[in-house]
Structures are given as structure tokens and as C-alpha cells.
N, C-alpha and C positions, 0 to 999 in steps of 0.2 A: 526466408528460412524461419521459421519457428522455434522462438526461444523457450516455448514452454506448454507443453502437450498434456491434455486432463484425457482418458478413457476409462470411462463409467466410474471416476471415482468414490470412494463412499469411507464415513467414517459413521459407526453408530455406536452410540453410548445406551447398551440396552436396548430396549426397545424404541429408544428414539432416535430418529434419524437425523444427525443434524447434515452432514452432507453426501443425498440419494443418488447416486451416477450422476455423476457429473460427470461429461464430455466436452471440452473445445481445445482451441489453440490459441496461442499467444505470438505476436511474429518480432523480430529482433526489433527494437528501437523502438517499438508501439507502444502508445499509451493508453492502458485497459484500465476500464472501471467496472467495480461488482457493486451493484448495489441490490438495496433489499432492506424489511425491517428487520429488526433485533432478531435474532434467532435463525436468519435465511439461507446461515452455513459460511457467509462473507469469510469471519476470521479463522472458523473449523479451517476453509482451504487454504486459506495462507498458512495457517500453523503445519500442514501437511507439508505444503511445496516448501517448508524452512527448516523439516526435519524435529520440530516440536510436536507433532501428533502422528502415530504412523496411522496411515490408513486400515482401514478394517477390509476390504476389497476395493478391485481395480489399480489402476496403476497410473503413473507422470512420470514424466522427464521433466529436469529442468536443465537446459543448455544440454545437451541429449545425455545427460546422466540418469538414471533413476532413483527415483526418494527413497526406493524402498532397499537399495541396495549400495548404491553409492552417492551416500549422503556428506562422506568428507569428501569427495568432489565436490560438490556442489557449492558448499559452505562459503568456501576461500571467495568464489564468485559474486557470492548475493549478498543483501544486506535489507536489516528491515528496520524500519520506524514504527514503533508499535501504539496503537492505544493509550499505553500507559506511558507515558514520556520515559525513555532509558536516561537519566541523565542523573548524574550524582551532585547532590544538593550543596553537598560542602567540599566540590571544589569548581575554579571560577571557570570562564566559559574555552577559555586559553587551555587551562590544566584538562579538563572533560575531552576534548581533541586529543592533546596530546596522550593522555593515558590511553584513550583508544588506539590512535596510530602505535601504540606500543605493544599493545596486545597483540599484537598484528604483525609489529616486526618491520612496520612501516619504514624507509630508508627517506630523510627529509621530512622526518615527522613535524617541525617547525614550521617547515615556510609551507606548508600542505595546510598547516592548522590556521596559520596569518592569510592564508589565499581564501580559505571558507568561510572566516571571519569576516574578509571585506566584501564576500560574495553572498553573504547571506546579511550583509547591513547591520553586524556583532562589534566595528570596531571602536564603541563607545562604551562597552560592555564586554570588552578581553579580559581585564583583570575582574572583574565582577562574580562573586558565588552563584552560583547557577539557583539559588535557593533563593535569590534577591531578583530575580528577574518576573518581566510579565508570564504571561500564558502566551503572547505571542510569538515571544523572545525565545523563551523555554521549547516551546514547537520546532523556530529555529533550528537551537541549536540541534536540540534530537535530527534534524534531517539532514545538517550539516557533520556530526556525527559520524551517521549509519551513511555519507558520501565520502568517507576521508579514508576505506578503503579501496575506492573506486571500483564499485561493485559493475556486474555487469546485467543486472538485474533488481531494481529496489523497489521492496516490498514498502507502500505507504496503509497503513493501517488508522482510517476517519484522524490526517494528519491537522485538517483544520478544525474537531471537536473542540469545543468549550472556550473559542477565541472569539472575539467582537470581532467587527463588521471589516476593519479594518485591519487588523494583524490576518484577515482571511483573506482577503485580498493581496496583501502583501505575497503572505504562503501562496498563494496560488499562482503568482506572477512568478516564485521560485522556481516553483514546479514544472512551467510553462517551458523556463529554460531550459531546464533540462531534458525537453521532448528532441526523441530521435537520438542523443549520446548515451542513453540505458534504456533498458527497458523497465516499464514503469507497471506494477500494478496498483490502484488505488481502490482504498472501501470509504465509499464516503454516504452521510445521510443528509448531503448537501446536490439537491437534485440541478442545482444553474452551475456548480461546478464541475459536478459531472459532464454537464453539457458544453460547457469550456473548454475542458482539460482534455477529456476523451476522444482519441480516435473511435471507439467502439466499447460499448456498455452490455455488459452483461449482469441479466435482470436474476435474481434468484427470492425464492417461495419456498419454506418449510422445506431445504434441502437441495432443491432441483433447481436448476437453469431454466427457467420460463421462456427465456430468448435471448438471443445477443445480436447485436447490430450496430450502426451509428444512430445518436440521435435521433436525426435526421429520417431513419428507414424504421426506430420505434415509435415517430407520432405519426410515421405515414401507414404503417403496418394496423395501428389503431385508430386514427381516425381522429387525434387529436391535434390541436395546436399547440402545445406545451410540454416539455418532459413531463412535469408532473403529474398532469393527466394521464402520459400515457403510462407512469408508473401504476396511476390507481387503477385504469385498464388490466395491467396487465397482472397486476397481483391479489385484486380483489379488494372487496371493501374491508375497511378498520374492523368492522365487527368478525369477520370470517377469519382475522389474524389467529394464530393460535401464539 
């Protein structure tokens, strides 16, 4: 079953296009990645499927609701880790859980908060202000977070940007777990995590979906040994970027 359905989506601001028809599917439990450079439409469509941008034409489901109509269905369900770390600076990584489980209405907002802590390797850093923490930490915690409503669908938006070698690693081994108990979309401009993490990659170019596949059927489709060749295959060269 398909948890999340794009046809000919599009959003454009003026005359630019940042996301041109976009069409695919997303199936329950699957772990999808969007990649592409800066501008490829990646976080244009998560902001669409989370009720942050409406679409300009076409249409989605998510969990067979529609964005453009029933967006408080939706909501209750999904959960995202954005780009910009959601996490409140002045209070410690214990209170950030909790006030979210509150927002929410969460029942056992405590021991949900204590279980994500020791699951995300936080419990040396509970009482600690989230404004004292690494970039890895901090990463953390946002995914533990945007997990402590138990979404049934989580939006990861480049969750390992701006971490060393090793807090991305860490993140990724997180992430790993949780393949097949939500469904996962990720935007990463981490091409060997991509290829990790993903059951199937979906490539995007100045709006459009170039292809989507496993790994595995994009460096055989191009003729490469490497994700990242087959991304320069398939996107064109640096200079043609816009």
C-alpha cells in the first residue's frame, strides 16, 4: 500500500519553477530519498506533503488524505525534522521532549521522553540546555523530538547537514532503525548515505524528477560504478546547474 502518492505535482513561485509535475509513490514502511542540488524542489515538496506550502497545481495524498484538502488529517500522523534544527535553546533536552509530548496531548509524556533519550544515546545530556549541546547531539535530539508523537510518516529534511564524520554516522545508524516502523522520507546531499539508508532514490533537476530507482538500478541505468557518478550522469554537469 502507498503511503504517499505525488500526481503532476507543482508549486511555482512566479515564473520559477521550483517543483514542475512531479509524479511517484511512496509505499508503507519504505525508506525514500530525494536527492538533488540546492534549488532541485527536495524541501519545496516536503513543505507541500506537511501542509507548509500549498501547491500551485496537481495533487497528493498522504496516508490517503489530500494536502490540499484534508490537511488536519494529516497532521496528527506525520512529523518532520527540518533543516533548521526545531529545538528550544533554553530548555534542557528532557524539558524539549516533554513540552513537545504536551503539545500534543501525549498520555506518558515522561517515560516516552526517558525511552527516546536512552534510544538516541541523550542519557548523559537529560538535564543539559539543548543550547550546550554538540551539532550532533542537537541533530539527535530534533529526530527524537519529531519521533515522541509516533508519527506514522517522518519527514527527515538533510538530518545529518553540518555534523562531523562521526555524529553522521551515529545519525544514520538511528535512522537505520527505524526502517520498515514509519515511513521515512529523507533529503540528503550525502550521496554514500543515500545509498545506505535508501530502499529507492528519487533523483530531482530544477523541479522535475529525473528518475527514481534503487541505487543499485541508478548506476546500472547509467553506466556507473558509483552513486555519485550516477548522480552527475543524471543531473548534468556543475556548470549547467542553474
Amino acid at each position: 500500500m502507498s503511503a504517499i502518492v505525488l500526481n503532476n505535482l507543482c508549486r511555482y513561485y512566479g515564473e520559477v519553477r521550483a517543483v514542475d509535475g512531479v509524479s511517484y509513490e511512496i509505499g508503507e514502511g519504505e525508506l525514500f530519498a530525494l536527492l538533488g542540488q540546492n534549488g532541485a524542489g527536495k524541501t519545496t515538496t516536503i513543505k507541500m506533503l506537511t501542509g507548509l506550502v500549498k501547491p500551485t497545481g496537481g495533487s497528493a495524498t498522504v496516508l490517503g488524505f489530500d494536502i490540499a484538502n484534508e490537511m488536519n488529517e494529516i497532521k496528527p500522523l506525520i512529523s518532520v525534522s527540518p533543516q533548521e534544527t526545531a529545538v528550544a535553546p533554553k530548555l534542557t533536552v528532557k524539558e524539549n521532549l516533554a513540552f513537545i509530548a504536551g503539545i500534543y496531548g501525549i498520555s506518558d509524556a515522561h517515560k516516552k521522553a526517558d525511552d527516546l533519550i536512552e534510544t538516541f544515546h541523550l542519557t548523559e545530556k537529560r538535564d543539559t540546555y539543548a543550547c550546550k549541546l554538540s551539532g550532533g547531539q542537537m541533530r539527535r535530539l530534533s529526530i527524537a523530538m519529531a519521533l515522541i508523537t509516533e508519527p506514522k510518516v517522518l519527514f527527515l529534511d538533510e538530518p545529518t547537514l553540518g555534523v562531523d564524520v562521526m555524529a553522521r554516522k551515529g545519525l544514520q545508524s538511528i535512522i537505520k532503525s527505524l526502517h520498515g516502523r514509519v515511513t521515512i522520507i529523507l533529503t540528503t546531499h550525502y550521496l554514500e548515505e543515500a545509498s545506505c539508508l535508501a530502499d529507492r532514490i528519487g533523483v530531482m533537476s530544477k523541479g522535475k524528477l529525473v528518475t527514481i530507482g534503487t541505487p543499485e538500478e541508478l548506476m546500472q541505468s547509467t553506466g556507473t560504478d558509483s552513486l555519485d557518478d550516477a548522480f552527475i550522469a543524471l543531473v548534468g554537469k556543475e556548470s549547467d546547474w542553474e
